[in-house]
C-alpha positions as CSV (number, residue, x, y, z in Angstrom):
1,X,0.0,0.0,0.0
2,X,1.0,3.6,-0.6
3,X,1.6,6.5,1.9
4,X,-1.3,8.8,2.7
5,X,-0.2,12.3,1.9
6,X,-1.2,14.4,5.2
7,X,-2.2,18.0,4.0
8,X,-1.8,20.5,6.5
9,X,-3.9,22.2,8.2
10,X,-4.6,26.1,6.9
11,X,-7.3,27.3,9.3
12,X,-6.4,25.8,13.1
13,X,-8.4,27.3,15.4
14,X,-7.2,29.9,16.9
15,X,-6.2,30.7,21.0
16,X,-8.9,31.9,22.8
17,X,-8.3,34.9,23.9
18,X,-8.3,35.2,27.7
19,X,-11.4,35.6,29.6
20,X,-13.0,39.2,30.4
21,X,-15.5,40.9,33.0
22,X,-17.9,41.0,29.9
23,X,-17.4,37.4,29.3
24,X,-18.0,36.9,33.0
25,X,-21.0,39.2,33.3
26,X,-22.6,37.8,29.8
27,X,-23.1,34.6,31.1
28,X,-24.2,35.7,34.5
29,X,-26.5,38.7,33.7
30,X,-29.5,36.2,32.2
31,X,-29.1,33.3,35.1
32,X,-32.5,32.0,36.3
33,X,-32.4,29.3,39.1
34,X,-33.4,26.8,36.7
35,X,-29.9,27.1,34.8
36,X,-27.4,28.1,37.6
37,X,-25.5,25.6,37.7
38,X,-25.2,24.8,34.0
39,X,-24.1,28.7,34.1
40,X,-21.5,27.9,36.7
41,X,-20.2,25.2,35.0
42,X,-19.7,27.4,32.3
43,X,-17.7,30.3,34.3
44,X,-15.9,27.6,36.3
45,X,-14.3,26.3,33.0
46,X,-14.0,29.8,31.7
47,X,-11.8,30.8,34.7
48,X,-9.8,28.0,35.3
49,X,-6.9,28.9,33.7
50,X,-6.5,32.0,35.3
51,X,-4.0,32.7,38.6
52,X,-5.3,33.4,41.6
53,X,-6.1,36.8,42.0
54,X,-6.9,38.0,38.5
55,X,-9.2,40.2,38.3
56,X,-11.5,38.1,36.3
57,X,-11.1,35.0,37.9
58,X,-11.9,37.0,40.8
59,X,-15.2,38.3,39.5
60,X,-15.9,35.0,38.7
61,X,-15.7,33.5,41.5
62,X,-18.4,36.4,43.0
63,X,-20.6,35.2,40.4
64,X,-20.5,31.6,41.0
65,X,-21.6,32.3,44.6
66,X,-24.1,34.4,43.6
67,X,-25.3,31.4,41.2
68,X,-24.6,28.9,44.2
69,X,-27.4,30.7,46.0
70,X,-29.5,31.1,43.2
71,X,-29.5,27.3,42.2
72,X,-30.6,26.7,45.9
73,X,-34.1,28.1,45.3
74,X,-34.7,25.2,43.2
75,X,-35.6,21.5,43.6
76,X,-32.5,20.4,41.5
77,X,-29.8,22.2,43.2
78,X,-27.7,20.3,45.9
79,X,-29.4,20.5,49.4
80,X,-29.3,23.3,51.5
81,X,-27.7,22.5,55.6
82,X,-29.7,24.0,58.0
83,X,-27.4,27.0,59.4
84,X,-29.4,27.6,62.6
């Protein structure tokens, strides 16, 4: 059998470019409880690369609080410890 000629690649994707407040704030801005945690998954994996203490990932990690307490006014969010 012959070779397989391997043609390269012109159009590999490209970096993404490192995560902003807007990117942060555009996926938080429309959470409902319903979808807070599919949200925070979403942030989680935007921010993970980032160093502790960058501004973003620090925003971030606001919002997913802010989510964590929004997905616990449904019945599919983890359960909520009493905290009296």
């Amino acid at each position: 059998m012959g070779t397989v000629d391997v043609i390269p690649r012109r159009y590999a994707p490209a970096p993404m470019a490192e995560p902003t407040v807007r990117d942060i704030d555009a996926l938080w801005g429309p959470a409902t409880p319903q979808f807070a945690y599919q949200i925070a998954d979403r942030i989680e994996a935007l921010i993970a690369d980032l160093p502790a203490g960058h501004p973003v990932r620090r925003l971030g990690e606001l919002r997913l609080a802010d989510l964590d307490e929004l997905g616990h006014g449904t019945t599919k969010g983890p359960p909520q410890t009493p905290t009296h």
